[in-house]
N, C-alpha and C positions, 0 to 999 in steps of 0.2 A: 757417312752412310749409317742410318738404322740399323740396330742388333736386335732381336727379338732374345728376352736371356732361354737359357734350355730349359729351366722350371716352370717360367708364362708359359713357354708352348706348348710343352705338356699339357699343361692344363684347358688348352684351347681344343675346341675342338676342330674337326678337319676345316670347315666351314669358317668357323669364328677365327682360326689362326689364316684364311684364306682373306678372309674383309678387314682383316686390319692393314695385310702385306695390303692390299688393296688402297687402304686408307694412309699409307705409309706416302705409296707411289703418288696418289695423285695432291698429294702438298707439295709436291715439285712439278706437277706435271706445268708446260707450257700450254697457253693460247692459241687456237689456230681462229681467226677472226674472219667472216665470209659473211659482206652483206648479199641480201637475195639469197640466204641459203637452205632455201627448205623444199628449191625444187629445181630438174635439170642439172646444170653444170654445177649453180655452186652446193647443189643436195650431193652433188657426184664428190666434190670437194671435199666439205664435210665430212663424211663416210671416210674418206680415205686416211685426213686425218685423224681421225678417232678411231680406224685400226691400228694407224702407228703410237697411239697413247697421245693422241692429245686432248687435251678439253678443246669443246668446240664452244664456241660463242658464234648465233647467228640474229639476223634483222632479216622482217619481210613486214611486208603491208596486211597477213592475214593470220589473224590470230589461232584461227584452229588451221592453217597450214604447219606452223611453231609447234604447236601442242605436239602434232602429229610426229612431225620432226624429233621435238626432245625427247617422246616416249621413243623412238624408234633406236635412235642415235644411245642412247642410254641402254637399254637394254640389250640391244646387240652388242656394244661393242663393252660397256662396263667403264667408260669413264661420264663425267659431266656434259651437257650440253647447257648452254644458259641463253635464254632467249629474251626479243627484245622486240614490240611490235612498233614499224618505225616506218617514215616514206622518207626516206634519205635524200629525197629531189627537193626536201624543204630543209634549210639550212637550218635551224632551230634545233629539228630532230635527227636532222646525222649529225650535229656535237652534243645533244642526249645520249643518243648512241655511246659515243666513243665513252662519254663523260662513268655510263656502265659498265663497259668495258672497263676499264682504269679503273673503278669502283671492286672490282674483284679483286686484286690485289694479287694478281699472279704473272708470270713475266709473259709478254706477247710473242710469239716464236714466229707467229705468220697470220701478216691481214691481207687478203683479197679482196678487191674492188670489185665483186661481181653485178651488183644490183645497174640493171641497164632494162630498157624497150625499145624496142624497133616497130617505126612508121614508115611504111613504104609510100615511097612517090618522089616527084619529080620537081624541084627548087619553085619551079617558076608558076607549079599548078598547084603543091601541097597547100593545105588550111593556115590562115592566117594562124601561128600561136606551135606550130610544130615545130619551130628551129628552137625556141625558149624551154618549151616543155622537154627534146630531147639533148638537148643543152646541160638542161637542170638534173635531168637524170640520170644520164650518161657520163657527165662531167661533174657537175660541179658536188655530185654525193659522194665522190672519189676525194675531191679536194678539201672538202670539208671534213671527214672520215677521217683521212688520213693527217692533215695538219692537228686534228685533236688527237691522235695516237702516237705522233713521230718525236711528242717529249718525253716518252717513257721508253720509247727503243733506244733513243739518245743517251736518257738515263744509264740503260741497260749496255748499251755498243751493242744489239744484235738487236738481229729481226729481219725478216725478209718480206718485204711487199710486191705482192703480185695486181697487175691494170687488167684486168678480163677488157683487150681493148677487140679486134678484127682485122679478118683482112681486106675491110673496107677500110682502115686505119691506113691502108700502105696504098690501096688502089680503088679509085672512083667505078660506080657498075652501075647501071641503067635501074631507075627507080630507088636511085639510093637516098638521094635528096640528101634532109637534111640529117639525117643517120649517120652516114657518110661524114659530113662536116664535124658531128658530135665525138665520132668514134677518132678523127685525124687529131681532133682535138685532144682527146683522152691520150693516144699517145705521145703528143706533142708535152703535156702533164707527165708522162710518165718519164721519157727521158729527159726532161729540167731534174725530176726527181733523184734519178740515176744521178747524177752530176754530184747533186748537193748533198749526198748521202755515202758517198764513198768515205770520204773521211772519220764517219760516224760507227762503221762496222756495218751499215744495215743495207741490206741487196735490194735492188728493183730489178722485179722482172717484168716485160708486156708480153703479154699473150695476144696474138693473132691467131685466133683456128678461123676456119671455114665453116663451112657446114656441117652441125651437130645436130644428131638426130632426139628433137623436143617436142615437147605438147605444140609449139608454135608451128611447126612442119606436118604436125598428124592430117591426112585428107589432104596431103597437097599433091597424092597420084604418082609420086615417088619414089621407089623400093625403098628400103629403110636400109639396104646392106648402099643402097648409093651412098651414104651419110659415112662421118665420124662418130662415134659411142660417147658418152660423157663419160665415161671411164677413161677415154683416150685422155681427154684433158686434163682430167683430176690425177690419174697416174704418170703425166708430162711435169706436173705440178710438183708431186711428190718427188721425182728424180732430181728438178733442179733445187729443191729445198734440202736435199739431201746432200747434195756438194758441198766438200770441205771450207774450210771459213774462207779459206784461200782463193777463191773461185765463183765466178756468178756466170749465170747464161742472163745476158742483155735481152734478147728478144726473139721466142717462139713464134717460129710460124707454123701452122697447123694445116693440114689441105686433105678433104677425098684422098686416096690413089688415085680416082679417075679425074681427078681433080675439080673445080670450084661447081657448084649448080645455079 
């Protein structure tokens, strides 16, 4: 632990003896890693962690959504955000990604797999090119992400990985198409993962919520109290990161009260 001696402080003033404890803490501070996280669930994520003191590291596809993000994330909350503009459904650039992540040099406490889209429609009527597209995005930017990060939690024996997967993941719904397949698939990823990581120290968790109230729902003539909050999520998230080493929750399911829409 850091001493600050009694003479330095003195000499500091209220301010200057407050930015250093500052500059103290966040040389230890841990990683919280969230692709997609500059808006919705994993913006909700985000925030949560860097109340709890974490630096955040986030990826999206748009650059002033990032911008907006690190000033926000920064200034509220007084730790780091480090940002990364990235389409993670191209394999090249979610192991960029990670390859930056690693590049920081600070230990990863928590990546979330959130970056995902959803195409509605029906297997046998959707556009030639939608099962590959949400394939690539939904899956394979989880797989790739995560295999370039999981040699430094290894390093480490810790780290908890969260699959922002659905609860299309557990059960088929009309116009789910290839969504559906992409998301059974994610969890299907996530528990291989759970398996292979027990011995390592490092937790997997899937996440199944339902219906959360996002930009993608806005004008679909729904009350907005029907929905789940992205807060619900991101502080589901926070609880089971917070369980002792001794203990993991395998897989959240998330629902309405009045249940799915």
């Amino acid at each position: 632990m850091f001493r600050v001696h009694s003479s330095i402080h003195k000499g500091f003033s209220e301010k200057s003896a407050s930015l250093f404890i500052r500059f103290l803490q966040s040389m230890s501070r841990k990683l919280a890693v969230i692709s997609g996280g500059t808006r919705g669930i994993g913006r909700a994520i985000a925030e949560e962690f860097a109340k709890n003191n974490f630096d955040i590291v986030i990826s999206a596809r748009n650059e002033a959504d990032l911008a907006e993000a690190k000033q926000n994330i920064e200034q509220t909350y007084g730790v780091k955000c480090f940002t990364q503009k990235a389409d993670l459904s191209n394999k090249e650039q979610a192991i960029a990604f990670a390859e930056f992540v690693k590049s920081l040099n600070q230990p990863i406490g928590m990546l979330t797999n959130n970056a995902g889209t959803f195409i509605p429609g029906n297997v046998h009527e959707e556009a030639d090119g939608v099962l590959e597209q949400l394939i690539e995005t939904n899956l394979y930017s989880a797989y790739h992400l995560t295999r370039g990060l999981i040699p430094t939690m290894i390093t480490q024996k810790s780290g908890h990985i969260f699959n922002i997967c659905s609860v299309a993941s557990l059960k088929a719904y009309p116009n789910g198409g290839s969504y559906s397949i992409s998301k059974f698939a994610l969890f299907g990823f996530s528990k291989v993962l759970r398996e292979e990581m027990k011995n390592f120290g490092i937790k997997v968790t899937s996440i199944m919520p339902g219906a959360v109230y996002t930009d993608s729902w806005a004008g679909a003539g729904i009350p907005e109290e029907r929905f789940m909050t992205v807060s619900d999520v991101a502080e589901t998230i926070w609880s089971a990161y917070s369980l002792s080493k001794n203990a993991v929750i395998e897989d959240i399911v998330l629902r309405p009260q009045e249940g799915d829409i």
